[in-house]
N, C-alpha and C positions, 0 to 999 in steps of 0.2 A: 545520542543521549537518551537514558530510558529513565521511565517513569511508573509504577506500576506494572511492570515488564511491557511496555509498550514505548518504541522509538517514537519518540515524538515528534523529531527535528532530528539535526544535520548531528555536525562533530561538536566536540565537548564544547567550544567558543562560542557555537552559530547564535546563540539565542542573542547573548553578549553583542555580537557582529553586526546583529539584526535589528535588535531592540536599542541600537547607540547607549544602551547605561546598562548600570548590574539591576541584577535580579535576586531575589529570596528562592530558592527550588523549592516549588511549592510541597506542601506535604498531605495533601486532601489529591484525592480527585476532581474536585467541585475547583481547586487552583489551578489544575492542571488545565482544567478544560478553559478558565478564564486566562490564561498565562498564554492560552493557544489561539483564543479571541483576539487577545493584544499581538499575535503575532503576526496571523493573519493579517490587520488592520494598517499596520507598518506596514507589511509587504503592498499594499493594495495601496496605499498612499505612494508607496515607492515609485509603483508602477505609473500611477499620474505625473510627478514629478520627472522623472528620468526617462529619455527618449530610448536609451539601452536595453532598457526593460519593455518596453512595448513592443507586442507581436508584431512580428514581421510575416504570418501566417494571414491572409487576407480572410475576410467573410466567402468571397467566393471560391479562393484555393480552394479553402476548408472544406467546404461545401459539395465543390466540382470532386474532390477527393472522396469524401465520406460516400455521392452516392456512385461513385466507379466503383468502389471496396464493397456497397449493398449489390448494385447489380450484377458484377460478376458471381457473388455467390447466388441471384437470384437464377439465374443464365448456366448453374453447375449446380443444382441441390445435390447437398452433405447427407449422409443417415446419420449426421451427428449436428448438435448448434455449434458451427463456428466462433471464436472468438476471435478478434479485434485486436491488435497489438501496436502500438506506437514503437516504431523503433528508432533510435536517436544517433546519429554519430558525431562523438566531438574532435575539437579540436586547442591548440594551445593548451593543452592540458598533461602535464606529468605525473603520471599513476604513484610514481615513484618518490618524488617529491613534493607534490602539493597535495593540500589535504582533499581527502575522499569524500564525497558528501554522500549523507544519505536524508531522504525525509519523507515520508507520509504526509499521503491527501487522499480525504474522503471525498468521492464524487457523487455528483447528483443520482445518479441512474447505478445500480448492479453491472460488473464489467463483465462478472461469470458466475451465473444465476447457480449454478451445479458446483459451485465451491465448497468443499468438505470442511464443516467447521466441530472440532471433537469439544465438547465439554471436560475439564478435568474438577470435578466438584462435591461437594458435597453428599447428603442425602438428599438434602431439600434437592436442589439443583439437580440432581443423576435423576429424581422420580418427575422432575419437571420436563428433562429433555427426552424421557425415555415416552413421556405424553405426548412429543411433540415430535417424536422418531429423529431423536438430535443424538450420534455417537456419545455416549458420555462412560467416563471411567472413574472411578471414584478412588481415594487414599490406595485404600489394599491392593487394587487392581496396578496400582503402580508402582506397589512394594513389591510385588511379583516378578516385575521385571531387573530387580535387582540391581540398577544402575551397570545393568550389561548395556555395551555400546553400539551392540551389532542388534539388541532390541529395540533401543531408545531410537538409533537410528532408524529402523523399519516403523517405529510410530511417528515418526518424524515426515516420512514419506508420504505415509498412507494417507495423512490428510493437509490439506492446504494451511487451517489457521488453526489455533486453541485458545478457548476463553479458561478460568480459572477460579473460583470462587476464592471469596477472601481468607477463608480461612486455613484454604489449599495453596496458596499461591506463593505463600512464604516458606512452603517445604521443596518447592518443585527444584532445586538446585540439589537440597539433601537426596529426595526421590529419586532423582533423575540422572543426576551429575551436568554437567552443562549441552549436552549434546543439543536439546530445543533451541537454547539460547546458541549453538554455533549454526545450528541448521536456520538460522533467520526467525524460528518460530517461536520465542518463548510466549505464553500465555499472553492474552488481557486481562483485563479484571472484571470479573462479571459481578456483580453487588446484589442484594435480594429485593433490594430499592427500583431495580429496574426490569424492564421486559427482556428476557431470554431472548425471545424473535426477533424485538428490535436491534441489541444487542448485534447478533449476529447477521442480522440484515447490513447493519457498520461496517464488522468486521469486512463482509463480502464486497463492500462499496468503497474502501480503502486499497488504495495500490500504493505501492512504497518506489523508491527508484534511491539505485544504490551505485557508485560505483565503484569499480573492484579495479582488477589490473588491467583491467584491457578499453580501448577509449567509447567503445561501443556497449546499449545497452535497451532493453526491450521491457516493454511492461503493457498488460493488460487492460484496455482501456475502455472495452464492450463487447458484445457479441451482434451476429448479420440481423437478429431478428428485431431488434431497435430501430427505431424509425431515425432518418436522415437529424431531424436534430434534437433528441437525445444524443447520438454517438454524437454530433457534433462539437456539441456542448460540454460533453465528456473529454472527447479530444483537447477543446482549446484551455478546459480549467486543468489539465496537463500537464500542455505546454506550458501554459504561463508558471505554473509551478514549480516544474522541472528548471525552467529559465531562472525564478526566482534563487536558487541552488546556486548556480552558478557561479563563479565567481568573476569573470567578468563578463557575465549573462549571455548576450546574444551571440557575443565575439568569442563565444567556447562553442557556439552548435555550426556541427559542419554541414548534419543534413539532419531532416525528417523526415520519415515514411510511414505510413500504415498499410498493414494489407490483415488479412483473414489468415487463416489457418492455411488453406488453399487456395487462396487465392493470389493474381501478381501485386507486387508492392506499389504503392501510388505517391507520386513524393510531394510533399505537403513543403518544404525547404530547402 
């Protein structure tokens, strides 16, 4: 479900599934963000109540894991920062026929500090990010590209997320044609109410988990140069999350592993 061009949650129901009653889809941001409070809040009471929901991932697995994955990269330095990847495999689950979840969580810590985030905005916004050496393209620059597929797609590549000022964000389908929106990335909404940096510090600290057709699936969850519990903490707000998803929680995960870039995988489940 999107909001602002941003996936907020799972499939078109979850909110409905989650929230046990109907809901108004909010039409603010300032709803959005509260509609995602309430959402949270259920999920986290869930968690209390329901033994299916409780990690099955111990403090010291967690722990004994995160610092194998720190010191083997300490034991092989990179000429590059490693990143961190939870990888997951499930189980009981039909790509085919049951629905696909998808949903966003912002974590405490930056998962991949070097994350490319392009601005598509305004004036205001294009002379704010060009202060802050932030990729930014403005209307014309992506009239230029003329809703060619083999373009859209090559900006699609070149950077990780895109924010979108308001008054750009409701052309980005005319501009563009759907290509961001099929590539996973259509814009957020950047507002002139708020900080650019912070903004995009968000973006960088959101990782999405999606699944497609196959029962296996990975996402980015820190990098080696984090201390044992930051990644930790990162790891287990996750998990828990990912597990939230699920639809019959714990009893759909077959395993869990983390490893580095380069490094071997350590199995957390």
């Amino acid at each position: 479900m999107e909001f602002f061009g941003n996936t907020m949650c799972g499939p078109q129901n979850y909110m409905k599934d989650i929230l046990k009653e109907d809901y108004h889809e909010p039409m603010t941001e300032i709803e959005v963000k509260e509609l995602f409070k309430k959402l949270v809040h259920v999920i986290c009471i869930d968690y209390l109540r329901h033994p299916a929901m409780r990690s099955k991932v111990s403090r010291d697995t967690l722990y004994e894991c995160v610092n194998a994955v720190l010191q083997s990269s300490k034991d092989k330095k990179r000429n590059f920062l490693e990143t961190v990847e939870l990888q997951i495999g499930l189980k009981n689950y039909d790509p085919q026929k049951d629905k696909r979840f998808s949903g966003t969580v912002k974590l405490k810590y930056i998962p991949r500090p070097k994350m490319q985030v392009c601005v598509l905005g305004d004036q205001q916004h294009c002379d704010e990010a060009k202060q802050l050496e932030v990729p930014c393209m403005d209307a014309e620059a992506l009239k230029k590209l003329n809703k060619n597929k083999k373009l859209v797609k090559k900006l699609a590549k070149k950077y990780d997320a895109f924010l979108a000022s308001e008054s750009l964000i409701k052309q980005i389908p005319r501009l563009l044609g759907p290509g961001l929106n099929k590539a996973g990335k259509f814009p957020g909404l950047l507002s002139h109410q708020e900080s650019m940096t912070q903004k995009i510090d968000e973006v960088k600290a959101t990782i999405k988990f999606q699944m497609k057709k196959v029962l296996c699936l990975s996402v980015a969850v820190g990098h080696v140069d984090m201390t044992p519990d930051e990644l930790a903490q990162n790891v287990h707000l996750s998990i828990n999350f990912l597990v939230s998803l699920l639809k019959k929680h714990w009893q759909n995960v077959r395993s869990l592993h983390m490893k580095s870039t380069m490094g071997p995988p350590q199995r957390l489940y």
